[in-house]
Backbone as JSON, one array per atom type, in Angstrom:
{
  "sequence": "XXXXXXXXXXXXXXXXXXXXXXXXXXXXXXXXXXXXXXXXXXXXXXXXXXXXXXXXXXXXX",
  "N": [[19.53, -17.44, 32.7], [18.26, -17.48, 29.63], [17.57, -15.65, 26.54], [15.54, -16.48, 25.41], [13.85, -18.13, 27.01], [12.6, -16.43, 29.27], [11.41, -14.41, 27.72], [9.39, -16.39, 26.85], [8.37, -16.99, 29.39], [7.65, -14.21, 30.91], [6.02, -13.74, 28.76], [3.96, -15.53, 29.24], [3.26, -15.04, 31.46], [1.87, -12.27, 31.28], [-0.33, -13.09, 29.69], [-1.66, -14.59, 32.12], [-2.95, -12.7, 33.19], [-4.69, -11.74, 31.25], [-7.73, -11.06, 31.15], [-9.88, -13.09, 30.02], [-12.87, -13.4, 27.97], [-15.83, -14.65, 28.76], [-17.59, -17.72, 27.4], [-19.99, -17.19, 26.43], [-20.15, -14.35, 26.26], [-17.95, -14.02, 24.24], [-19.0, -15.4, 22.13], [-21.55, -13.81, 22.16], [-19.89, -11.43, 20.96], [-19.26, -12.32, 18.65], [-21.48, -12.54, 17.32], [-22.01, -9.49, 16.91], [-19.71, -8.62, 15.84], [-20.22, -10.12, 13.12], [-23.03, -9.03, 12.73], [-22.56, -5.98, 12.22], [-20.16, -5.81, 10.54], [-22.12, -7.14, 8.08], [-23.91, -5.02, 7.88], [-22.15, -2.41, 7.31], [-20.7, -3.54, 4.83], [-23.38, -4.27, 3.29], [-24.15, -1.08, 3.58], [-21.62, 0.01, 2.01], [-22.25, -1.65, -0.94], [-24.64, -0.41, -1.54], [-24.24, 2.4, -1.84], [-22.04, 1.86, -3.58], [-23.9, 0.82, -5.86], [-25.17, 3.1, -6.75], [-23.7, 5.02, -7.03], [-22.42, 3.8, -9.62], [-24.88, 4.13, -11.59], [-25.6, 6.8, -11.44], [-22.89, 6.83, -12.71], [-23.35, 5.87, -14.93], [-25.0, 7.38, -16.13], [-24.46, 9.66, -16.48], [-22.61, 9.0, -18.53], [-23.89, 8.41, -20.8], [-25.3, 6.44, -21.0]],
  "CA": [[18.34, -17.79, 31.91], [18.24, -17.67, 28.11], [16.35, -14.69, 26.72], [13.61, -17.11, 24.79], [13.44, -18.48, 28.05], [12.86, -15.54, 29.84], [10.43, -14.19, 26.64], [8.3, -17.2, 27.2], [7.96, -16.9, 30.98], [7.17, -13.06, 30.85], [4.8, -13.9, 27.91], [2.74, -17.17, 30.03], [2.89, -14.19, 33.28], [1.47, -11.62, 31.03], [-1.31, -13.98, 29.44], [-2.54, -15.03, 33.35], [-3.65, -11.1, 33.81], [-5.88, -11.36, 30.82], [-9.58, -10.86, 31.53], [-10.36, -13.58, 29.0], [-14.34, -13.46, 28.04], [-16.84, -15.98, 28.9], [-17.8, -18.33, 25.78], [-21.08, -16.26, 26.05], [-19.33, -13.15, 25.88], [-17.12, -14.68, 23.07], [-19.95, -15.3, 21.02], [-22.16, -12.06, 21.52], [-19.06, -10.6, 20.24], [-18.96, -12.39, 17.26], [-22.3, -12.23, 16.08], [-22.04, -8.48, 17.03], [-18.98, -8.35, 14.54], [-21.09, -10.22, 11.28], [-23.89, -7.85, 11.94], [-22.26, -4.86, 11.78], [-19.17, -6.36, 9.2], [-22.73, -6.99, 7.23], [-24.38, -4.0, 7.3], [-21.68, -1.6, 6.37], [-21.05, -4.44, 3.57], [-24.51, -3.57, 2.9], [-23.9, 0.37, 2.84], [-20.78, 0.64, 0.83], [-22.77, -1.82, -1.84], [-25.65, 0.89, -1.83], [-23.32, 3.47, -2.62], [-21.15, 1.25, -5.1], [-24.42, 0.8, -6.94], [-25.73, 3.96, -6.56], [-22.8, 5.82, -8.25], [-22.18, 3.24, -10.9], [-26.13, 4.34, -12.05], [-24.91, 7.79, -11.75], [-21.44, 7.32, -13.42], [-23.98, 5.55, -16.22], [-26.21, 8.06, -17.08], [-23.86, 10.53, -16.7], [-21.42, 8.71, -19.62], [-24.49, 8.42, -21.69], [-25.72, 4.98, -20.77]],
  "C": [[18.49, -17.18, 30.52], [17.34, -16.54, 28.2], [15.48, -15.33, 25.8], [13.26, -17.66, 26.1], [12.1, -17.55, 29.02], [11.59, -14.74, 28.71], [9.81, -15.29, 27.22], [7.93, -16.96, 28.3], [7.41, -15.63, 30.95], [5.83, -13.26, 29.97], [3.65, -14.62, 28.49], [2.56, -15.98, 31.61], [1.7, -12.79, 32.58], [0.2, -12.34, 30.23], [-2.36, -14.47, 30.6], [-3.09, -13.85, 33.25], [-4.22, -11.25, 32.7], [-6.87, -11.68, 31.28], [-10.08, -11.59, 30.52], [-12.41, -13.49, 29.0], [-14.92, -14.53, 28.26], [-17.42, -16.73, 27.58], [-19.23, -17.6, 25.67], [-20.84, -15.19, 25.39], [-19.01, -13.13, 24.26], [-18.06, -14.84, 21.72], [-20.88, -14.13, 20.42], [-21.66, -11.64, 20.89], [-18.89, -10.78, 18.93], [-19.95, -12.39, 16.57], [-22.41, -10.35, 16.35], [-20.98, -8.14, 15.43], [-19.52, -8.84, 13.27], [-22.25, -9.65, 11.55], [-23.42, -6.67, 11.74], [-21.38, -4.65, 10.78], [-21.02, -6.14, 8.0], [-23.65, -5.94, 6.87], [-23.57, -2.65, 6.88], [-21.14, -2.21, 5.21], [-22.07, -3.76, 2.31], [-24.28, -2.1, 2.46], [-23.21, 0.63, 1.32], [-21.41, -0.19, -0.41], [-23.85, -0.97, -2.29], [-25.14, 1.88, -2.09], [-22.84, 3.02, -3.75], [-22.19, 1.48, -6.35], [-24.92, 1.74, -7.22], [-24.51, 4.96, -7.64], [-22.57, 5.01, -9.43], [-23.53, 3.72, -11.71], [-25.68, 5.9, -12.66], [-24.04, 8.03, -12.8], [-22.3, 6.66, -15.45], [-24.29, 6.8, -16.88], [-25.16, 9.32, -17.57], [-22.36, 10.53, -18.59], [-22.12, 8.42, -20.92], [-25.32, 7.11, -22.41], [-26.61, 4.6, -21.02]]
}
């Protein structure tokens, strides 16, 4: 047996043993990831603007 052969087959045996999620699952997960992607979004822009105010006044803005 060829070793792409042999790579593919190991790869399609190790793919059956995943625990794939349920399309429910699948989805919780992803609006779980754009609210929390958007609220540290959110943070680091409340900081960004928060020191640029700072880095103003401070430069005589």
């Amino acid at each position: 047996m060829s070793r792409i052969q042999r790579f593919v087959q190991d790869s399609w045996q190790e793919l059956q043993k995943v625990n794939w999620p349920t399309p429910q699952q699948a989805r919780n997960l992803t609006i779980l990831v754009l609210v929390v992607s958007g609220a540290v979004a959110l943070y680091i822009a409340a900081f960004d603007t928060l020191f640029a105010v700072i880095a103003k006044q401070l430069n005589g803005g």
